[in-house]
N, C-alpha and C positions, 0 to 999 in steps of 0.2 A: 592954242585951242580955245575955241568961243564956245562959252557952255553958259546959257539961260537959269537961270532956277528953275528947279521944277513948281514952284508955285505961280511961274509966270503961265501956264496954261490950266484953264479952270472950263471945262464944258459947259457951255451954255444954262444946260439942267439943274447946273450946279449939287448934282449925284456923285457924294463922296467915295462912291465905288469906283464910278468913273472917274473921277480925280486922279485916286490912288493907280488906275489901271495906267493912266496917261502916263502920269509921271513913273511909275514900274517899266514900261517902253521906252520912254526915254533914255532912264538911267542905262537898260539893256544898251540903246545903241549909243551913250556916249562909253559904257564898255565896251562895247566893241568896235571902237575907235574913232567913232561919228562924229564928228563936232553938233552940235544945238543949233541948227538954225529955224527959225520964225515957222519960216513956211515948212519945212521935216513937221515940226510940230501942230501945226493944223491939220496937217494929213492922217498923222496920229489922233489927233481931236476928233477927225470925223472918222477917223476906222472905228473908234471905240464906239460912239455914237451911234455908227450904223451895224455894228460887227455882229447882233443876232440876226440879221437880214441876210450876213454874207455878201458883203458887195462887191461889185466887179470897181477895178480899176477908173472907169469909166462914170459909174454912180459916185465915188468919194471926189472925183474931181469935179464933177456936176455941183454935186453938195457944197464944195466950196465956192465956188464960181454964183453959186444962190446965197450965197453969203454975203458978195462983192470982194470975197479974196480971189487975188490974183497968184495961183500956183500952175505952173503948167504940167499936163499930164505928163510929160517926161518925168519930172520930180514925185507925183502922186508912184507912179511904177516903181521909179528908183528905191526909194522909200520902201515901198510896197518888197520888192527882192532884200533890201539889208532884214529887214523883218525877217521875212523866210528864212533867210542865213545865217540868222543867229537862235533861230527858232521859236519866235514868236508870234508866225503864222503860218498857214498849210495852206497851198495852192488845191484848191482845186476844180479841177478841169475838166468839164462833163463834153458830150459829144456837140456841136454846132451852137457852141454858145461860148460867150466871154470867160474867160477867169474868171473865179469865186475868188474870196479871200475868207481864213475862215481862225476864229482867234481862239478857238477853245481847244487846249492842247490835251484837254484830260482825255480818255476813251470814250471816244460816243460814235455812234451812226449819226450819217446825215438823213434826213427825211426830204426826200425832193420830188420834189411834184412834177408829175410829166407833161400836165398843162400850162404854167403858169410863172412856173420855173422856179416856187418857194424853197427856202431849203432851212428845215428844222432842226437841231440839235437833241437826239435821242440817248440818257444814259446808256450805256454797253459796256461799261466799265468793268462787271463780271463776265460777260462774254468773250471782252475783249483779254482779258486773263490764263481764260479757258483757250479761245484759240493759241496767243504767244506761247503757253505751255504744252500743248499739241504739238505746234509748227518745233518746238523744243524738241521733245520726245524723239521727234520723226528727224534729227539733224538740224534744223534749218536753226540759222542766225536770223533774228529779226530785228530787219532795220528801219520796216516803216511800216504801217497799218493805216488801214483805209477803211472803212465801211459804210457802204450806200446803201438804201432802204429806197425804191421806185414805187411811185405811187398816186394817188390825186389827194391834193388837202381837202379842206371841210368846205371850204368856200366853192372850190371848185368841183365838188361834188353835190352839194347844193343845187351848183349855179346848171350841174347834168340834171338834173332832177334824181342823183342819187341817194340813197337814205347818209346822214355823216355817220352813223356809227355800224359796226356790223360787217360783211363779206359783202363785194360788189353782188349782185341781184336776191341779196337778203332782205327780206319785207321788215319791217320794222315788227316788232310784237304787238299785240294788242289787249 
């Protein structure tokens, strides 16, 4: 087995959170039985990189290729699935649109805009509590939780001539 240091991959930003998140991804998939290679680990560079965006498969290979790395999106995917399967990312999958990838495993809602197609990380942490203890109560085993939040962001509410803050045809106060 071929395994890199983890100090061989450093973000651009050079953001020791991001460092530390790389090299924590890593270590996951060389536990779970991955070998280290170059290009796995770019792909890792740019998910961290882009990961409050939520990127499709498609954006992190972009990302590289603006780089002048050469990974092909078969391996961005590939990648992208050992992730999921060892659970350090959540697919997900809205209606006529690409895969999301999405790296925050704590309890949150997504915020996602029905314009524009942004997609925000909302704590829910005690919500999300309150439901699995319900779904409890009531029998169910929970195996997976999801929660979406539909909507327009601030930009694109803006850009309607909506007020950002407040109920859609709420006047702003005066």
């Amino acid at each position: 087995m071929v395994s890199r240091s983890p100090t061989s991959v450093v973000p651009p930003s050079g953001d020791p959170h991001l460092r530390t998140l790389v090299e924590s991804l890593l270590q996951r998939l060389r536990e779970g039985g991955l070998r280290s290679t170059r290009q796995r680990e770019q792909v890792v560079q740019a998910l961290v990189e882009t990961g409050e965006q939520h990127p499709t498969a498609e954006q992190i290979h972009a990302t590289l290729h603006a780089r002048g790395l050469r990974v092909s999106l078969a391996t961005v995917y590939n990648t992208l699935e050992s992730l999921r399967f060892i659970g350090a990312v959540s697919e997900l999958g809205f209606p006529e649109t690409p895969t999301r990838y999405d790296l925050n495993q704590e309890p949150h809602a997504n915020l996602v805009c029905t314009k524009c197609g942004r997609i925000e990380d909302l704590d829910a942490s005690a919500l999300a509590r309150s439901m699995r203890q319900r779904a409890q109560r009531m029998g169910y085993l929970v195996v997976r939780e999801r929660m979406d939040v539909y909507g327009l962001c601030p930009p694109c509410r803006r850009a309607a001539g909506a007020p950002v803050h407040g109920r859609p045809g709420e006047r702003p106060a005066r």
